[in-house]
C-alpha positions as CSV (number, residue, x, y, z in Angstrom):
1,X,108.7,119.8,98.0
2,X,109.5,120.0,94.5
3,X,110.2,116.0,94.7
4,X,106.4,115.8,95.5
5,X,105.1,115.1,92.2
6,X,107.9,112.3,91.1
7,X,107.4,110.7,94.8
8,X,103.4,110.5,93.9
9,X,103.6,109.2,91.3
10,X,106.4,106.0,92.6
11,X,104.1,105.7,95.7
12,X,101.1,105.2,93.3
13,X,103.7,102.8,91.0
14,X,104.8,101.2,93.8
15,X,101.2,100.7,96.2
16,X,98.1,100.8,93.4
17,X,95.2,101.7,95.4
18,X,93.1,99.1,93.2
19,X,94.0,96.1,93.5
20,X,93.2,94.1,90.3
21,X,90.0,94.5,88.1
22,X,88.0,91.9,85.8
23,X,87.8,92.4,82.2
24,X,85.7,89.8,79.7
25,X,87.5,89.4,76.2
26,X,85.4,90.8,73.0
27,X,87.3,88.4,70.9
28,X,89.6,85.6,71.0
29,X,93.6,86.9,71.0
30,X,96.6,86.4,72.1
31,X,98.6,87.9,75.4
32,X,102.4,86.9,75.8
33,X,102.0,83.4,74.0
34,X,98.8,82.7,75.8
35,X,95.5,82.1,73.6
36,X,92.7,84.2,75.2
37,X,88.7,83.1,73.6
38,X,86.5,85.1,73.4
39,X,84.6,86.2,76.2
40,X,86.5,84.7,78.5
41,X,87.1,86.3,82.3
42,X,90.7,88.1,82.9
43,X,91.8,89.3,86.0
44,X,94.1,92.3,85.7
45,X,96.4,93.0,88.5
46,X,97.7,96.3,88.7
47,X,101.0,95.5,91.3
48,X,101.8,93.1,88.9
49,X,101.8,95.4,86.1
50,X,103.2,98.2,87.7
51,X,106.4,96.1,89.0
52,X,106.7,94.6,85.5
53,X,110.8,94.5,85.0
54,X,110.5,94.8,81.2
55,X,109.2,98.3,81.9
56,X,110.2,99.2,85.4
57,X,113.9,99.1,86.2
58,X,114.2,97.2,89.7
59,X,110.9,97.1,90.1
60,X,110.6,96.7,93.8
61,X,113.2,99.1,94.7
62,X,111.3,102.8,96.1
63,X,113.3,105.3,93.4
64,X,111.6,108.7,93.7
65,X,113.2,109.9,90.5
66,X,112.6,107.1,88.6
67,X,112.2,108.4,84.7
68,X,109.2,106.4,83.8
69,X,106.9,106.2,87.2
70,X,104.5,107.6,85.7
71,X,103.7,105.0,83.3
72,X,102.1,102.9,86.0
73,X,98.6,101.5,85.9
74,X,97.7,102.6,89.6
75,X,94.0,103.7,87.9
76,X,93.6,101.4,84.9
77,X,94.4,102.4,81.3
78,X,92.6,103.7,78.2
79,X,88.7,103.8,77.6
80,X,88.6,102.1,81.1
81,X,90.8,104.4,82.8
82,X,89.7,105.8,86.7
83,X,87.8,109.7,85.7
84,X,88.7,110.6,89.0
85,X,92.3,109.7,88.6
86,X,93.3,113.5,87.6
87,X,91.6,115.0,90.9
88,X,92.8,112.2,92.7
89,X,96.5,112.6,92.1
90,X,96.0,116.5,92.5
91,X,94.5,116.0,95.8
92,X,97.8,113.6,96.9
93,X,99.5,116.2,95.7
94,X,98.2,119.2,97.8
95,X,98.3,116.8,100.8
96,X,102.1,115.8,100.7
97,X,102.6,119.5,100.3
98,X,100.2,120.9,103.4
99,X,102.2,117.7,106.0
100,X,106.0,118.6,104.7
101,X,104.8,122.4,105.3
102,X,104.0,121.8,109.2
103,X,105.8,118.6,109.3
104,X,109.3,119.0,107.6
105,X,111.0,116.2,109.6
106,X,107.9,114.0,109.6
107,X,108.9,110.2,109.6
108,X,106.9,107.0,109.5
109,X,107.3,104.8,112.1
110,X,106.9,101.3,109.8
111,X,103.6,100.9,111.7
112,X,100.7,100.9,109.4
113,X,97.2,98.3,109.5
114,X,95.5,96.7,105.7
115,X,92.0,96.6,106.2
116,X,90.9,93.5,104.9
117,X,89.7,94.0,101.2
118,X,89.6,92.3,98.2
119,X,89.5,95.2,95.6
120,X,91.2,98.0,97.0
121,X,94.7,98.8,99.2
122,X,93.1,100.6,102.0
123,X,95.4,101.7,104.8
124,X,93.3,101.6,108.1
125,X,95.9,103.4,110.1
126,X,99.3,104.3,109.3
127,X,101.8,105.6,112.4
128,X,104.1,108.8,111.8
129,X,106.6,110.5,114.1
130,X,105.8,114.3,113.4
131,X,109.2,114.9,115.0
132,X,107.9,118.5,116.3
């Protein structure tokens, strides 16, 4: 249990529950080389940000005590940041503990169905063995 907040935040690295988000440029700039004008349309995809190896240390690999998880962009950054994200993460958080309570040994089976959506990772049914 005490691994719960470090696996949270790797699962939210690792899976962003938003999937990208469009942004419009207030003035022309430059990203990585790349001349941006102003007013111009960016698409900003967070699994692409959050598996970024200049930041994230084999990125793809799951590493529950990964030093810098938290530094992903699972709810957007600065002025545009998710509000909820706080309550959100605290809600994961009280979750994971409750099913580890009852269900020490619980295991996922590798079975899990992606509802079709454009915007958001939404998990329409994911298969556990409770191992009771």
């Amino acid at each position: 249990p005490k691994l719960i907040p470090k696996m949270l935040q790797e699962s939210l690295r690792m899976t962003s529950p938003v999937v990208h988000m469009r942004r419009t440029t207030k003035s022309e700039t430059e990203l990585a080389g790349q001349k941006i004008a102003a007013d111009e349309k960016l698409i900003l995809w967070y699994g692409a940000a959050n598996r970024d190896p200049d930041v994230f240390e084999n990125p793809d690999v799951f590493d529950i005590l990964r030093p810098n998880a938290a530094k992903h962009f699972a709810f957007g950054h600065g002025p545009h940041k998710c509000l909820g994200s706080r309550i959100a993460q605290l809600q994961l958080g009280l979750a994971y503990e409750k099913i580890l309570d009852r269900f020490p040994n619980i295991e996922w089976t590798g079975e899990q169905h992606i509802a079709p959506n454009n915007f958001v990772h939404a998990i329409s049914s994911l298969t556990v063995d409770l191992k009771t």
